[in-house]
C-alpha positions as a printed Julia matrix, in Angstrom:
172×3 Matrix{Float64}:
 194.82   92.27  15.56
 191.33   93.97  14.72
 191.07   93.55  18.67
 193.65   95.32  20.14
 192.1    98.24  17.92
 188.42   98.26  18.77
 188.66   98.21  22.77
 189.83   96.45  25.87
 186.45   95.72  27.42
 182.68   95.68  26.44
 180.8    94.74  22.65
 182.29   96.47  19.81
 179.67   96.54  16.92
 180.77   94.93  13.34
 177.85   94.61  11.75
 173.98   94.57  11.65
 171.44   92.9    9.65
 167.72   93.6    9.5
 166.87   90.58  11.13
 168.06   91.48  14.08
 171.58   89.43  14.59
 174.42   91.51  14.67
 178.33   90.61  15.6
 180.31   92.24  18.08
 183.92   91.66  18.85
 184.47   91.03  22.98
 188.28   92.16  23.91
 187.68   91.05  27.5
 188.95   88.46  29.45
 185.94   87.65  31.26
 184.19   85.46  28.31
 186.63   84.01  25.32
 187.97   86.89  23.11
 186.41   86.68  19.77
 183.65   87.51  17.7
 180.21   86.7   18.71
 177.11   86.17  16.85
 174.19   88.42  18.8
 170.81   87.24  18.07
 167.12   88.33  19.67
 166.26   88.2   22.84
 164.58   84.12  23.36
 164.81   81.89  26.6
 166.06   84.12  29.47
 167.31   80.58  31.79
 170.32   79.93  33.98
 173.13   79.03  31.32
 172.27   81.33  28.32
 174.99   83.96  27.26
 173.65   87.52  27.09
 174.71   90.9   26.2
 173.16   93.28  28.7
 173.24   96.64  29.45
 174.44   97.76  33.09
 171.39   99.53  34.66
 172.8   101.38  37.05
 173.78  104.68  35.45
 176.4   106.03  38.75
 178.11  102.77  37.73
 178.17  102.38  34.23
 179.87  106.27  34.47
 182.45  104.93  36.76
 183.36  102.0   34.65
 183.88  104.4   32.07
 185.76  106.68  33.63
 188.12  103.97  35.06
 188.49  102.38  31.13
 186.71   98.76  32.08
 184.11  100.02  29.62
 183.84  102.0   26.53
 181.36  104.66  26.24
 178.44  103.65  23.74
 174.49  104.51  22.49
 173.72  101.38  22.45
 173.15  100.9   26.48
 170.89  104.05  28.16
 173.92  104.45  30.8
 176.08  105.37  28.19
 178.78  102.11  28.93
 178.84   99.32  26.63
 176.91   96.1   27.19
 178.48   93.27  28.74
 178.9    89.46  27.23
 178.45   87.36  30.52
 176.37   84.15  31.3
 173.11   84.04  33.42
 173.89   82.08  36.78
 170.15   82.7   38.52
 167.43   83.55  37.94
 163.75   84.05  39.42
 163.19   82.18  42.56
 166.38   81.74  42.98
 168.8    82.88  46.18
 171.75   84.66  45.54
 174.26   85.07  48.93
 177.07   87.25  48.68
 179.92   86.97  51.13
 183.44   86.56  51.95
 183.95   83.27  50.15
 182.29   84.53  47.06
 178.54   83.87  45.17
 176.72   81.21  46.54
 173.77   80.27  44.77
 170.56   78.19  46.12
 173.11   77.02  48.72
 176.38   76.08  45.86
 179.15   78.21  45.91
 180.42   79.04  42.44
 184.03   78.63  41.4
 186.01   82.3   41.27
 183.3    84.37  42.67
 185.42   86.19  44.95
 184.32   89.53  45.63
 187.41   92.03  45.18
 187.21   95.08  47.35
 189.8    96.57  45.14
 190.27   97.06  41.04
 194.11   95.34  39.26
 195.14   99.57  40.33
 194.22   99.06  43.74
 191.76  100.94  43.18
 188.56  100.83  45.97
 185.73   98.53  43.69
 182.28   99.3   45.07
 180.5    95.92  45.17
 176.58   94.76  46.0
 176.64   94.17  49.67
 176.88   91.48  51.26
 173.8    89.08  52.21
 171.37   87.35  50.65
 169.32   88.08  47.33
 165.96   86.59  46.36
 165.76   87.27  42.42
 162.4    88.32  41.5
 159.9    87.53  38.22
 162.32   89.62  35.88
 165.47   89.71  37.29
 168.9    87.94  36.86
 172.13   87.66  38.1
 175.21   87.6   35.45
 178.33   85.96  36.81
 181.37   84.89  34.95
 182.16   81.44  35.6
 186.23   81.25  34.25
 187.65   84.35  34.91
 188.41   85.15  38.55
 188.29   89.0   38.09
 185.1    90.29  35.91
 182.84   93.24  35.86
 179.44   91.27  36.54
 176.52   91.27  38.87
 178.92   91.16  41.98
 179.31   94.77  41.44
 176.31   96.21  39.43
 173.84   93.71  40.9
 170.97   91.94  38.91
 169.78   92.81  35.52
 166.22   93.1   34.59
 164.93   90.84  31.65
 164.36   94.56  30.05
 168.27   95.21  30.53
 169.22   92.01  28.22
 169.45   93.13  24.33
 170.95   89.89  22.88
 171.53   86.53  23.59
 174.91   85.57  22.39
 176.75   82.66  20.81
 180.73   82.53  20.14
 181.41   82.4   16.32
 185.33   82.74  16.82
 187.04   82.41  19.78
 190.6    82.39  21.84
């Protein structure tokens, strides 16, 4: 039950070693709840697992403020990093829209874009259209959960924004 106590969303911090790999507990519903090994920062590709800090810092106050992120010093916005996996990346074409995130012409399964939080609450979103990803950026989309706090609402992530590439140790 050492979840339920820690958080309900964003990396809570268990431990660090000098090495730089760490573990951090993820309560949310938008990757497997468990504990994850974080490890340096390596190959940035479509597919890798991340923990990344939200760059926007209007945002990342927001999520606070609405509880979808605890407040931490680990991020400069002051919001926790989020676990989620990298979908594009440079070169590629992100579209937004009312079906969802298509990417390089493939829409992605439960990439609807909800206009509204689970309080029906208005959720501001990156508007609609087409993205071209540049040399350092990414987009971070959760691929299983229909409802996640990912680049459909804070937009891409620089490489700089990514502090950890992440595997699952323990998981739901």
């Amino acid at each position: 039950m050492a979840v339920g106590l820690i958080g309900l969303v964003g990396l809570a911090y268990v431990g660090t070693w000098a090495s730089g790999y760490s573990v951090a507990v993820n309560p949310s519903v938008s990757m497997p709840r468990g504990l994850y090994l974080l490890k340096p920062v390596g190959d940035l590709s479509r597919g890798a697992v991340v923990a990344a800090c939200i760059p926007n810092r209007e945002s990342s106050r927001l999520y606070v403020e609405r509880g979808y992120l605890p407040e931490s010093k680990r991020c400069p916005s002051g919001a926790a990093p989020v676990i989620k996996p990298i979908v594009a990346g440079p070169g590629d074409r992100v579209t937004l829209d009312d079906d969802g995130v298509t990417i390089n012409g493939m829409l992605v399964a439960y990439s609807e874009i909800d206009d509204e939080d689970s309080k029906g609450r208005p959720m501001p979103h990156v508007s609609f259209g087409d993205l071209s990803l540049g040399n350092d950026q990414f987009f971070l989309l959760a691929t299983h959960a229909a409802r996640s706090l990912d680049s459909r609402y804070f937009g891409p992530i620089r490489d700089s924004d990514v502090i950890a590439q992440v595997s699952p140790l323990v998981t739901e």
